[in-house]
C-alpha positions in Angstrom: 180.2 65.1 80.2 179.2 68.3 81.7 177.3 68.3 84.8 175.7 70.5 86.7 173.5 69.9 89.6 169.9 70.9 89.6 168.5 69.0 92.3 166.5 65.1 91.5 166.3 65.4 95.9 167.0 61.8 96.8 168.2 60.8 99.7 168.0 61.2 103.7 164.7 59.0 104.0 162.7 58.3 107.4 162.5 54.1 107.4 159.5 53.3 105.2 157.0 51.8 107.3 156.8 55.1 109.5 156.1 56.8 106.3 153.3 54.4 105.8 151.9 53.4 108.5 152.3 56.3 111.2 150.3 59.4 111.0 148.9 62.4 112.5 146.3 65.3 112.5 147.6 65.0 108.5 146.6 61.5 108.6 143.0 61.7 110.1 141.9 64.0 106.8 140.2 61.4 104.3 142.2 63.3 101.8 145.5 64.7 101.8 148.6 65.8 100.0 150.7 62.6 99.5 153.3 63.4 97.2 155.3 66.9 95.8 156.5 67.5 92.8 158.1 70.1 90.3 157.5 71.2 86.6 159.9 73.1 84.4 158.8 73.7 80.2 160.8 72.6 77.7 163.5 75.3 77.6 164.0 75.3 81.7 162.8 79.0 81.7 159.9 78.6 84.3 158.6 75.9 86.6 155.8 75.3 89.1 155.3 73.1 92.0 151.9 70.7 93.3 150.7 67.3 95.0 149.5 64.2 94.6 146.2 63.9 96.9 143.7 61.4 98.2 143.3 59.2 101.1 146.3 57.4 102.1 145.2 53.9 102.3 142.5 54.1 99.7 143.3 52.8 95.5 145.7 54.8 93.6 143.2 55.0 90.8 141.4 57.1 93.2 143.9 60.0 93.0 144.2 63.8 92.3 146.6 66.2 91.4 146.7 70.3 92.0 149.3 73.1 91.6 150.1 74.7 94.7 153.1 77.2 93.6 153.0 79.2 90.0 155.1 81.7 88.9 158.8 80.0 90.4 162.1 80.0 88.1 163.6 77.3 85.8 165.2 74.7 88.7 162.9 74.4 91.5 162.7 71.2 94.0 160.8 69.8 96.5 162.7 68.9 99.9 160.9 66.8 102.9 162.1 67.8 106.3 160.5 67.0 109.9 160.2 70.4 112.4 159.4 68.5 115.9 156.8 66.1 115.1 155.5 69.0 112.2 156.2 67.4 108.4 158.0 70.3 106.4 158.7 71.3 103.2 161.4 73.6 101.5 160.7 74.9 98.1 164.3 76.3 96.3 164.8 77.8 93.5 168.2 77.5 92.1 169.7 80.6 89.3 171.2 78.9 86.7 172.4 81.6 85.1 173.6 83.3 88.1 174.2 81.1 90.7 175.7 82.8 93.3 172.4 85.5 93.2 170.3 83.5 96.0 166.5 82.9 95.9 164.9 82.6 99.2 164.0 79.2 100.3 160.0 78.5 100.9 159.2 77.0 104.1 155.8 75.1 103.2 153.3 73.0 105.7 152.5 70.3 103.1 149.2 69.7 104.0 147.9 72.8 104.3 145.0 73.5 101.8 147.0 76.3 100.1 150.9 76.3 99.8 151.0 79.9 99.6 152.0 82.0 101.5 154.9 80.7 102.4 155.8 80.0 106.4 158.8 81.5 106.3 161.3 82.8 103.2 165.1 82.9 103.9 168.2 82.9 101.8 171.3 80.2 103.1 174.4 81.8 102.3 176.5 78.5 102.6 174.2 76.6 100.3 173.7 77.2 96.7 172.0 74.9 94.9 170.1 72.8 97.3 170.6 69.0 97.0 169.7 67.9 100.8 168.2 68.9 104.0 167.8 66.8 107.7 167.1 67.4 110.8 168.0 66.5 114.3 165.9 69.1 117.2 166.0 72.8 116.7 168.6 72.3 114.0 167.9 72.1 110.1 171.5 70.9 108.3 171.8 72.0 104.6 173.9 71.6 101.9 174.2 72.1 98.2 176.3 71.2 95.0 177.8 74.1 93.9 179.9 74.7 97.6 179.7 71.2 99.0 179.4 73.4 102.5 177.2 71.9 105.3 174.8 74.8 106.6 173.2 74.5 110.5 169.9 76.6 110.1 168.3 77.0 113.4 164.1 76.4 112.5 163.7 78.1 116.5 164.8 81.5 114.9 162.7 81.7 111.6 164.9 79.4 109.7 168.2 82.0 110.1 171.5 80.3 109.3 174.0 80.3 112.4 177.9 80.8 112.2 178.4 77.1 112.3 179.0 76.2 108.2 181.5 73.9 107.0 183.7 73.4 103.7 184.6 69.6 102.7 186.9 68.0 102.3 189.1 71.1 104.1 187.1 71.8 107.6 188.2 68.1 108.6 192.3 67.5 108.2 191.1 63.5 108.8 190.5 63.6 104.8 193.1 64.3 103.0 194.5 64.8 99.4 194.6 60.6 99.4 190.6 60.2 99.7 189.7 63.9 98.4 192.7 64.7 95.1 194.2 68.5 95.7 192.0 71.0 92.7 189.3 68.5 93.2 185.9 69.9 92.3 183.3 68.5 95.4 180.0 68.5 95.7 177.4 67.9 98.3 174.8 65.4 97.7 173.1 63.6 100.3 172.2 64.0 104.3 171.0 61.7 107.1 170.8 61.9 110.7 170.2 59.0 112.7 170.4 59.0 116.5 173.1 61.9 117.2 174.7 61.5 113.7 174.5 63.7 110.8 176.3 61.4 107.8 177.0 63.6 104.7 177.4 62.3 101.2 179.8 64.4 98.6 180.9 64.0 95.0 184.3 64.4 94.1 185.8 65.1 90.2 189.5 64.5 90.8 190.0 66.7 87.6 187.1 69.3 87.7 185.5 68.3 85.3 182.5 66.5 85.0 183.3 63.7 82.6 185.6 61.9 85.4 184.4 61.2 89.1 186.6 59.4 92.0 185.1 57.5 94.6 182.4 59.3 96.6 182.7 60.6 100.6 180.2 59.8 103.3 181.2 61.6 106.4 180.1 61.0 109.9 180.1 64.0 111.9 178.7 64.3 116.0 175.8 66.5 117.0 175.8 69.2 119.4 172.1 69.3 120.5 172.9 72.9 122.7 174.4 74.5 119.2 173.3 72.6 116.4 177.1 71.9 115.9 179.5 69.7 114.0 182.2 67.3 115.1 184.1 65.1 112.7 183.9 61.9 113.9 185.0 59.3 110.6 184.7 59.2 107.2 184.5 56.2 104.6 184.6 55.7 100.7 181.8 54.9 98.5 180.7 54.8 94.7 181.6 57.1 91.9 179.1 59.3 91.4 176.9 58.4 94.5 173.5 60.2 95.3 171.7 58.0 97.4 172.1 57.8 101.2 168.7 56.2 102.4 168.7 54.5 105.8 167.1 51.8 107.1 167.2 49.7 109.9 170.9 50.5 111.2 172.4 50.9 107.7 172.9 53.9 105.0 172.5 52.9 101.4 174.7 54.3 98.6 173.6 53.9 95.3 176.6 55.0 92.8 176.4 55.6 89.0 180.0 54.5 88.9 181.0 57.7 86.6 179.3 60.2 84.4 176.0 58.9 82.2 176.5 57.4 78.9 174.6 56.8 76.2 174.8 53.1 75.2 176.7 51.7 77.8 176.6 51.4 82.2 179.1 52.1 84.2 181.6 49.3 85.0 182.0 50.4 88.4 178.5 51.3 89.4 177.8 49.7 93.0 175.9 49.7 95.8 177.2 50.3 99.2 175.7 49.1 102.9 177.0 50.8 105.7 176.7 49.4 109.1 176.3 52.3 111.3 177.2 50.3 114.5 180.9 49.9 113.6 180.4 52.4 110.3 182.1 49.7 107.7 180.7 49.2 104.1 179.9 46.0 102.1 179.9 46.0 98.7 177.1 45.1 96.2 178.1 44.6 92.5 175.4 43.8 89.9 175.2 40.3 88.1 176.4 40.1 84.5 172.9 39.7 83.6 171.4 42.9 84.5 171.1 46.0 82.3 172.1 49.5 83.9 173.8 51.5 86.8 172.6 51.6 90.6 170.0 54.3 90.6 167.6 54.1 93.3 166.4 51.6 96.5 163.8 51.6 98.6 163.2 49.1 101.7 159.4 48.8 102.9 160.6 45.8 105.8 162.8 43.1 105.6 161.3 40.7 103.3 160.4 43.6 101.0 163.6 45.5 99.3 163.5 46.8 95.7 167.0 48.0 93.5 166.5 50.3 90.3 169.0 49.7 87.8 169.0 50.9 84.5 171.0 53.5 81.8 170.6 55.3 78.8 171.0 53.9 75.3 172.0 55.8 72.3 168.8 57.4 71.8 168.8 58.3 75.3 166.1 56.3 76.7 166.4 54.4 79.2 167.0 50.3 79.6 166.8 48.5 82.9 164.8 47.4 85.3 163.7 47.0 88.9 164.3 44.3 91.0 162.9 42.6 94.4 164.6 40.9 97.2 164.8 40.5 101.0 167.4 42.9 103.0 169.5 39.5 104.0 169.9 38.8 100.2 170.6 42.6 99.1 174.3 41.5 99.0 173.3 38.5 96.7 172.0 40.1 93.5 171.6 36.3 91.9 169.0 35.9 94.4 167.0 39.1 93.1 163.9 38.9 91.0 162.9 40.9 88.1 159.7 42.7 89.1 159.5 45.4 85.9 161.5 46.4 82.6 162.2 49.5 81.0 163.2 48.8 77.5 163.8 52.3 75.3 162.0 54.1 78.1 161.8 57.9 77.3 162.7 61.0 79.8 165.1 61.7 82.4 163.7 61.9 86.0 164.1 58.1 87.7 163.5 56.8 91.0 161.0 54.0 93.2 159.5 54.4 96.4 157.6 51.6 98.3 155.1 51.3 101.1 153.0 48.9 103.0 150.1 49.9 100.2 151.9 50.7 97.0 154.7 51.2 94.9 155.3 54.5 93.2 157.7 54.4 89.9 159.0 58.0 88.9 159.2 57.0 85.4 161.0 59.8 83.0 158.5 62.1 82.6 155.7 60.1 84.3 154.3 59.0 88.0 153.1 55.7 88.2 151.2 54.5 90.8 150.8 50.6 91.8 148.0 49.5 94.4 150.4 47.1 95.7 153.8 46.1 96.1 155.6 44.6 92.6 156.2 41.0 92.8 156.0 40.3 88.9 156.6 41.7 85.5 152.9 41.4 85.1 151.3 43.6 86.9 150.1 47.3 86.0 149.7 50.9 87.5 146.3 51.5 87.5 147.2 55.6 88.0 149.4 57.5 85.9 150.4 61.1 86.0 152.2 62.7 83.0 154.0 65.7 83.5 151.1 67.9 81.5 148.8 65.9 83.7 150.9 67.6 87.0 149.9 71.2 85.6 152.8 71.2 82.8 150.0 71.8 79.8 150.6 75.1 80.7 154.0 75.2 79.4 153.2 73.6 76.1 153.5 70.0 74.8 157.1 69.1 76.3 157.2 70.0 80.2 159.2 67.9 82.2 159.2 66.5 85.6 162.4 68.0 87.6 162.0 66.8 91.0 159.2 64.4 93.4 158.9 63.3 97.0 157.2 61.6 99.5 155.6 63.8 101.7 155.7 61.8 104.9 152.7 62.9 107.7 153.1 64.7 110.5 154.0 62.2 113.9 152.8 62.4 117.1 155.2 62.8 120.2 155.1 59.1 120.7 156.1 57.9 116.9 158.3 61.3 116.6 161.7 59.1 117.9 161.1 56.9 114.9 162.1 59.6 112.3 165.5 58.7 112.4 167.1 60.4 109.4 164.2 63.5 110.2 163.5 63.5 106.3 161.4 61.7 104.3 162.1 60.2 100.9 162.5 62.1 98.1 164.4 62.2 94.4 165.7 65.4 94.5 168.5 65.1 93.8 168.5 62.8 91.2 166.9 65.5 89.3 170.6 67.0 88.7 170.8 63.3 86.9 168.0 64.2 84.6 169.2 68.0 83.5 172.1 66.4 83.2 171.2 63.6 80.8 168.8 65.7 78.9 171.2 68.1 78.2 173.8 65.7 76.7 171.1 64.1 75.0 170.5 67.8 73.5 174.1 68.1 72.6 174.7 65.0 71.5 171.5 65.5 68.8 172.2 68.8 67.9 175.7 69.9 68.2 174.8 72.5 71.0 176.1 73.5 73.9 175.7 74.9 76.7 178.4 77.2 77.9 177.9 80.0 81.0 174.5 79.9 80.1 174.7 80.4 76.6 174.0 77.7 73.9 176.7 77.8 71.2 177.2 75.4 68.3 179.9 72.9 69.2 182.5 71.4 66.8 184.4 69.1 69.0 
């Protein structure tokens, strides 16, 4: 299946209870921004950008939504990134019809009243097509899909790029043709740093094409805190078709499709991966024989409170599956796991869950919902929803879609900055490539067309 990355930002995340709990000058507002989104129309030909607001610990039902960016291109996404103790955002805009014709990247203050103008606009000649951003001092690392290049931007000198940019799999000999096959096409996916590691996630397609994947690369690499630069230090395998590298408490976890997305079926090797950062060895998670759908999404509020999306389409191309709770001791235990919601014939394309001390937000196709509290059962309701009209899509007509959401975490105080370990905060970018992606073989599958070079064509085969 073709596949081509638009951004569904998920992954570096800052543990969840500093996202919750910890604030700042952002925090002492009664209202505030507390979640960032994207809107394309129906035909992916314009998009627009907003929040989620209200007060932080008050009831979901309580909530407002605004636009904060018009007038932006047909692929834009929302990236979380910490500057110092200052909570960031950068705004891209990827050209799918001309890719390698850069946009400049928005540099946003989230809670600033107005989003516009932008901080700071600059273009990132070794990323194109965003997919992850983290940050470790004066020293913003980037990378992208389309060049699977890591990109050291230093924030001290109005967000300029340095001369320190590197290609995988080739700028590190350690991985060679047997982890990374020779006309391979790569892709860069996910980024985290914790202490004075930055650990890289990137797709591989042994053939590529997008229709077959080989096992995933997470890459640990050493910091430079003088230059901002790059040591390889080890690498490991992970998941076919991996996009999630969210850390908490010592560990990175890898959520992996297991292959391209069907309609009808999961993947049989869809996973979950835990990697121990302390001796950087993996343990891995297979589903039960019961449970419907590929490893999507996971979110960790504390150790008695850990919740697994799994789901895939069917042959409409809605989507089945359902989201399940556990303790961190008993993530490798999946029998253990409880059913706390369903999806059965769900439509849309944009997935993921986030959790907090106060509530549990389910990016739900084309929908937010918002729970007041933490799911322990199949019974319980979001008392706020947001449709994608509702999150200023009206404006493109009856079918706008969501195409990317995050967390905006608060800004931290010098004495709570040390806990931003992976110096981003949650977000599902990029599992929004997952939903162009699935919407557009949906299209093809329905219709017979086709996208090729950015020109639909009627399809025979």
């Amino acid at each position: 299946m073709m596949k081509k990355k638009f951004g569904f930002l998920k992954r570096a995340v800052v543990a969840a209870l500093t996202l919750a709990v910890f604030g700042s000058s952002a925090a002492l507002a009664a209202t505030e921004n507390l979640f960032g989104y994207t809107v394309v129309d129906s035909n992916y030909t314009q998009g627009l950008a907003g929040a989620i607001n209200g007060d932080r610990t008050a009831a979901p039902g309580t909530f407002t939504s605004s636009t904060k960016v018009t007038g932006l291109n047909s692929d834009p996404a929302l990236f979380n990134f910490f500057q110092g103790n200052e909570s960031r955002l950068v705004l891209r805009q990827y050209n799918v019809y001309a890719p390698a014709t850069l946009i400049d990247n928005k540099i946003i203050d989230p809670f600033a009243s107005s989003w516009t103008p932008s901080l700071a606009e600059k273009k990132w000649d070794a990323v194109r097509n965003l997919h992850a951003v983290a940050t470790k001092g004066n020293f913003l690392y980037a990378t992208g899909y389309d060049l699977a290049k890591i990109a050291v931007v230093n924030m001290a000198t109005g967000y300029t790029q340095t001369t320190h940019n590197y290609q995988f799999p080739t700028s590190w000999p350690s991985i060679t043709t047997a982890d990374v096959p020779a006309g391979a096409s790569v892709h860069g996916e996910g980024l985290t740093v914790v202490d004075n590691n930055l650990y890289a996630l990137f797709t591989v397609n042994p053939g590529g094409s997008y229709s077959v994947y080989s096992d995933s690369i997470v890459v640990k690499f050493n910091i430079n805190s003088i230059t901002g630069a790059l040591t390889y230090a080890s690498h490991l395998k992970v998941g076919k078709n991996a996009f999630t590298l969210d850390h908490y408490d010592n560990k990175l976890y890898v959520c992996a499709l297991g292959g391209a997305q069907n309609d009808g079926s999961s993947n049989a090797d869809t996973r979950l991966d835990i990697i121990d950062l302390s001796n950087f060895t993996k343990t891995t998670v297979n589903k039960t024989t019961s449970m419907t759908g590929d490893f999507r999404d996971i979110t960790i509020v504390d150790a008695n409170n850990a919740y697994v999306f799994l789901g895939n389409y069917n042959t409409s191309w809605n989507m089945d599956g359902g989201v399940y709770h556990t303790t961190v001791a008993n993530l490798t235990s999946p029998s253990a796991w409880t059913n706390v919601s369903n999806l059965s014939n769900a439509p849309g394309y944009l997935w993921g869950i986030y959790a907090d001390s106060n509530r549990f937000w389910f990016v739900k196709g084309n929908q937010i919902d918002i729970y007041s509290s933490l799911l322990v059962s199949t019974t319980k309701t979001a008392p706020k929803t947001f449709t994608a009209a509702q999150l200023g899509g009206s404006s493109f007509g009856p079918y706008a879609s969501l195409n990317s959401a995050i967390i905006l975490a608060p800004d931290q105080t010098s004495g709570l900055a040390a806990k931003s370990a992976s110096g981003v905060a949650k977000s599902f970018a990029s599992q929004s490539v997952l939903a162009q992606q699935a919407r557009k073989a949906a299209e093809e599958a329905k219709t017979g067309l086709k996208t090729v070079n950015g020109q639909r064509i009627l399809s025979f085969n």
